[in-house]
DSSP file (Angstrom, degrees, kcal/mol; ACC not computed):
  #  RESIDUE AA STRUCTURE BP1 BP2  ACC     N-H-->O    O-->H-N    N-H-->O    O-->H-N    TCO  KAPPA ALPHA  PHI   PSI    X-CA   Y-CA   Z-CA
    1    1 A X              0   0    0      0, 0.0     2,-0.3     0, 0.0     0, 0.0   0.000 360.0 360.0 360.0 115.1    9.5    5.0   10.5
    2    2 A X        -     0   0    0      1,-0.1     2,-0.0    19,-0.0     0, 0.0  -0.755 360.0-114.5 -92.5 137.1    7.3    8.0   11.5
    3    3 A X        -     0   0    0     -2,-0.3     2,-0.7     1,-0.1    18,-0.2  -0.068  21.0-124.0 -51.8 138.1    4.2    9.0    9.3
    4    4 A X  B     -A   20   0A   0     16,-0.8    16,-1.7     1,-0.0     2,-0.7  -0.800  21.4-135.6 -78.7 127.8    4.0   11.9    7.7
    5    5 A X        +     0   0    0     -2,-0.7     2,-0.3    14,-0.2    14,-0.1  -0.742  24.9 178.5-121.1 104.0    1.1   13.9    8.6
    6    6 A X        -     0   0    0     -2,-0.7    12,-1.9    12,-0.1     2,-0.6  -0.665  21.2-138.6 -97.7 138.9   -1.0   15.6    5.5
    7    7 A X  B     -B   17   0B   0     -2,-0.3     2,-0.5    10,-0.2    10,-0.2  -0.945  21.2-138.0-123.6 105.6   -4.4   17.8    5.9
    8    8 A X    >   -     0   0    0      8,-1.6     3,-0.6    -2,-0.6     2,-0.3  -0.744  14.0-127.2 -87.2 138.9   -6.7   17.0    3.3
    9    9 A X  T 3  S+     0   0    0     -2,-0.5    -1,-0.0     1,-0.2     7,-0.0  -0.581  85.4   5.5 -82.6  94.1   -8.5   20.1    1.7
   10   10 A X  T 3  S+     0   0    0      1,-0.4    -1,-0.2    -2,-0.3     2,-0.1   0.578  98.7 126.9 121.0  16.8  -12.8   20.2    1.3
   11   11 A X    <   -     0   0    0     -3,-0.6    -1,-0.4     1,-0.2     5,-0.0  -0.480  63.7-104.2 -94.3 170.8  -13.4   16.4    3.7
   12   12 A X        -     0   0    0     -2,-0.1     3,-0.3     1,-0.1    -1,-0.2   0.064  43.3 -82.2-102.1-133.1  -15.3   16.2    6.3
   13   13 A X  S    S+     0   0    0      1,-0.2     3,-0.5     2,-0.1     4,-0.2   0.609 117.7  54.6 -96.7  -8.4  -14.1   16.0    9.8
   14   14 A X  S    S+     0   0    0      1,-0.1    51,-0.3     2,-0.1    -1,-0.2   0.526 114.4  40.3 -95.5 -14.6  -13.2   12.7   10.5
   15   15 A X  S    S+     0   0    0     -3,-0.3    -7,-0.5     1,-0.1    -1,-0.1   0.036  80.5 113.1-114.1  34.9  -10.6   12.5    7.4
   16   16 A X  S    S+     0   0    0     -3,-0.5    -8,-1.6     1,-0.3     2,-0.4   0.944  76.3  44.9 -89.3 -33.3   -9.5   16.0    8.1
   17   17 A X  B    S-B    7   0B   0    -10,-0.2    -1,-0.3    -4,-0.2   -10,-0.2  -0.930  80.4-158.9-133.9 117.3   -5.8   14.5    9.1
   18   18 A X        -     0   0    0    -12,-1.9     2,-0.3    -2,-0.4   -12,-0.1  -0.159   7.6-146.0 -75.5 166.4   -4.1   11.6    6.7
   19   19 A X        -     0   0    0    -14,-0.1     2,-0.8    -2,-0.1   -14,-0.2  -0.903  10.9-162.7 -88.0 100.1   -1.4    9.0    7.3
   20   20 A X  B     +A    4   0A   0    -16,-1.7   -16,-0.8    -2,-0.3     2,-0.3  -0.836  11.0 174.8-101.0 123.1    1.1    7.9    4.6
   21   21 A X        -     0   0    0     -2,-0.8     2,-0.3   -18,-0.2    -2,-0.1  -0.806  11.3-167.7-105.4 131.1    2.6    5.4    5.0
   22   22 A X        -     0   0    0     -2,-0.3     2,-0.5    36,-0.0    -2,-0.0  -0.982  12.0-169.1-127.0 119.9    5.2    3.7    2.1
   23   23 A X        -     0   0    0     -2,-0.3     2,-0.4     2,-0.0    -2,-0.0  -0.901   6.4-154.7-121.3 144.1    6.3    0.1    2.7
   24   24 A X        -     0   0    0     -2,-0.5     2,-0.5     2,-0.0    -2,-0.0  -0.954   3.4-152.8-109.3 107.6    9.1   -1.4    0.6
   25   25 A X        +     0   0    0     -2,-0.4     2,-0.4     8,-0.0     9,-0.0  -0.696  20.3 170.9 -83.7 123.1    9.2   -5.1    0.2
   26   26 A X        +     0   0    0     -2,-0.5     2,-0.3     7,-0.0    -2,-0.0  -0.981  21.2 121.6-137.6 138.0   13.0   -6.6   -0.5
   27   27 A X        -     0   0    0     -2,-0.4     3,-0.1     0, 0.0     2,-0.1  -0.909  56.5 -44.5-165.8 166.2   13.7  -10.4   -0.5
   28   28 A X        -     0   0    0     -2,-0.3     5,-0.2     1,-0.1     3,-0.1  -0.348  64.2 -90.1 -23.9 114.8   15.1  -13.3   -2.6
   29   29 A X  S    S+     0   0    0      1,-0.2    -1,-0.1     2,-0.1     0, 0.0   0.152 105.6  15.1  20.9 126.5   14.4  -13.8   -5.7
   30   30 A X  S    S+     0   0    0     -3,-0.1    -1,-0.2     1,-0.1    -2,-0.1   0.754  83.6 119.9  17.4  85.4   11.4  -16.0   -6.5
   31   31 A X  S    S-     0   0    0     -3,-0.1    -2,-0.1    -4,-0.1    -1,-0.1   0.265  88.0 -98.8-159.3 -27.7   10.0  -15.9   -3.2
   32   32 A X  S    S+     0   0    0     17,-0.1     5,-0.4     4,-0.0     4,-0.4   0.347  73.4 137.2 124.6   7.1    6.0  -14.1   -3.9
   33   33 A X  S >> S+     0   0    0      1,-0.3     4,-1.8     2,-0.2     3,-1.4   0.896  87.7  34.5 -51.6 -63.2    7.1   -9.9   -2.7
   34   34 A X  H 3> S+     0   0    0      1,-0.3     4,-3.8     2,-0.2    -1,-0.3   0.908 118.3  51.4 -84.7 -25.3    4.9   -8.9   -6.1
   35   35 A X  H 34 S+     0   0    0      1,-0.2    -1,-0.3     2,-0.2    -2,-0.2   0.521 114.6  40.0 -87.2  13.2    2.4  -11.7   -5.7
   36   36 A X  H <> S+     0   0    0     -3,-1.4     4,-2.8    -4,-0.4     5,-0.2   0.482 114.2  54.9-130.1 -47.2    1.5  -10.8   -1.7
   37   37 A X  H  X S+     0   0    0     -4,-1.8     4,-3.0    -5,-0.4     5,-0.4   0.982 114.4  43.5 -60.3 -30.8    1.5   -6.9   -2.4
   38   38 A X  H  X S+     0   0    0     -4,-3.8     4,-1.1    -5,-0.3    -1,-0.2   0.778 104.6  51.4-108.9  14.9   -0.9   -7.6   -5.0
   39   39 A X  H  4 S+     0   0    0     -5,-0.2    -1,-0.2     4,-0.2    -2,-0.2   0.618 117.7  52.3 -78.9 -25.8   -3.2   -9.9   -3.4
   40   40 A X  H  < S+     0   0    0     -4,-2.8    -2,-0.2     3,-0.1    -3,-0.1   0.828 120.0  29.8 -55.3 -38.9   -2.8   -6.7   -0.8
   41   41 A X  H  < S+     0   0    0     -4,-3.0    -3,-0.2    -5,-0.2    -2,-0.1   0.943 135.2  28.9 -75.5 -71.9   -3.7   -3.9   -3.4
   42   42 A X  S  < S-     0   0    0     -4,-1.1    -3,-0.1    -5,-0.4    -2,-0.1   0.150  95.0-123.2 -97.5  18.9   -5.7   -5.7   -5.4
   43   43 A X  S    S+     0   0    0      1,-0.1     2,-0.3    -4,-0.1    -4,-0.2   0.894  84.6  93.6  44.1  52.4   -7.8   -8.8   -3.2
   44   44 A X        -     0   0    0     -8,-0.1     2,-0.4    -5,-0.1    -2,-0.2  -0.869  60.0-162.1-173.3 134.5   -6.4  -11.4   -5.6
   45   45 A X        -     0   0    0     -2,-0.3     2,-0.4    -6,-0.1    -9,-0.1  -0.915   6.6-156.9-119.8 153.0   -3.5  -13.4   -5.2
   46   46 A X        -     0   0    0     -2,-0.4    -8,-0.1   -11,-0.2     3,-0.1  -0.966  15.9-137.4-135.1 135.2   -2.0  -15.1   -8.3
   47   47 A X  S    S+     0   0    0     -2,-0.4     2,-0.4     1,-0.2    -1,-0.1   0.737  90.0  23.9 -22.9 -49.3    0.2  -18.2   -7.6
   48   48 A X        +     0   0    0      2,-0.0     2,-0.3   -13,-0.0    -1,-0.2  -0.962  69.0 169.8-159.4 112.8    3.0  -17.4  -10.1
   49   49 A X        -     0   0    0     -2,-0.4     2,-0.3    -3,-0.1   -14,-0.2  -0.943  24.7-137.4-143.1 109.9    3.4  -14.0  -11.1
   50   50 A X        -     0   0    0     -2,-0.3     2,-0.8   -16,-0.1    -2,-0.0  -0.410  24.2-178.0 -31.6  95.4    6.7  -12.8  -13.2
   51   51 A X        -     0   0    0     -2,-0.3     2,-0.4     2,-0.1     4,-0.1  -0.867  10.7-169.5-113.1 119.7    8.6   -9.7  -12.4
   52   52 A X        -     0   0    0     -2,-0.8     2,-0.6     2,-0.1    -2,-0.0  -0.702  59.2 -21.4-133.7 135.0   11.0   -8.3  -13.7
   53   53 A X  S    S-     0   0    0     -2,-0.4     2,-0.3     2,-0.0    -2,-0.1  -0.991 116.3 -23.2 113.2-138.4   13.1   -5.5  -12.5
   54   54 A X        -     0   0    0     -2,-0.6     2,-0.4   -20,-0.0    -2,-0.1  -0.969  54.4-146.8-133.8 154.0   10.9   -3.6   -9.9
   55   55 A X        -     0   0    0     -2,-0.3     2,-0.3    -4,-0.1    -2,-0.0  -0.989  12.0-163.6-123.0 133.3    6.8   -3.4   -9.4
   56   56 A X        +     0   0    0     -2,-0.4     2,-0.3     2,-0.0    -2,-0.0  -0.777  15.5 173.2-108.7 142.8    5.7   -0.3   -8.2
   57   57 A X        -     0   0    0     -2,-0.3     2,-0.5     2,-0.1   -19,-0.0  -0.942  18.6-152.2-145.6-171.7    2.0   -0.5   -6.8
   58   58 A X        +     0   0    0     -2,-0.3     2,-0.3     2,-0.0   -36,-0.0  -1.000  12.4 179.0-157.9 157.1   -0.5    2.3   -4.7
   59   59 A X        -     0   0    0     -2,-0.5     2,-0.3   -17,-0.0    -2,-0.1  -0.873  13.5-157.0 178.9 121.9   -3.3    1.2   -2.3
   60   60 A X        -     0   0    0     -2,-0.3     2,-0.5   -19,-0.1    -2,-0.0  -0.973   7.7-167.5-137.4 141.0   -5.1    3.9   -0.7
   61   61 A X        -     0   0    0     -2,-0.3     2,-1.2     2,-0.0    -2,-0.0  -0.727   7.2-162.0-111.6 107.8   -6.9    3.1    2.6
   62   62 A X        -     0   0    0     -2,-0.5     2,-1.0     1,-0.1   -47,-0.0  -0.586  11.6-163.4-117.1 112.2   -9.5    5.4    4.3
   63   63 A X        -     0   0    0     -2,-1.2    -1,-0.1   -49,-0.0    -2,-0.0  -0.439  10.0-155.4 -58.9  41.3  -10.2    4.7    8.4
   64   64 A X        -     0   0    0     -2,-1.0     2,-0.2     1,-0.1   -49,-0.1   0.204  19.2-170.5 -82.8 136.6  -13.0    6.0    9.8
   65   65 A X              0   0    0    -51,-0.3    -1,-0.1     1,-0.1   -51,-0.0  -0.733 360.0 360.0-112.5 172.9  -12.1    6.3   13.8
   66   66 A X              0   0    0     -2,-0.2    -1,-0.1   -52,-0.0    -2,-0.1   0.602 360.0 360.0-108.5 360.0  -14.6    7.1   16.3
């Protein structure tokens, strides 16, 4: 999968060029795919977390490189 490469408007020079990245998690059935993306998103894992259907979530990540 190649990023897609976005130019954000009025930053300063070191965030002038994004990455997005979109990762899809697919597994079994009662197996933790909501509970490990949102201990990713959100720093918090909960043990036993009910889904049902699909959980959509958004995590944005800024990188300063040198």
């Amino acid at each position: 999968m190649t990023p897609r490469r976005t130019q954000q408007v009025g930053v300063g020079p070191s965030t002038e060029h994004a990455y997005i990245y979109r990762v899809v998690l697919l597994g079994s059935t009662a197996v933790g795919k909501s509970s490990i993306a949102f201990c990713y998103v959100k720093n918090d894992f909960k043990e036993f977390m009910s889904t049902v259907g699909c959980e959509c979530t958004t995590a944005v990540f800024i990188v300063e490189l040198e």
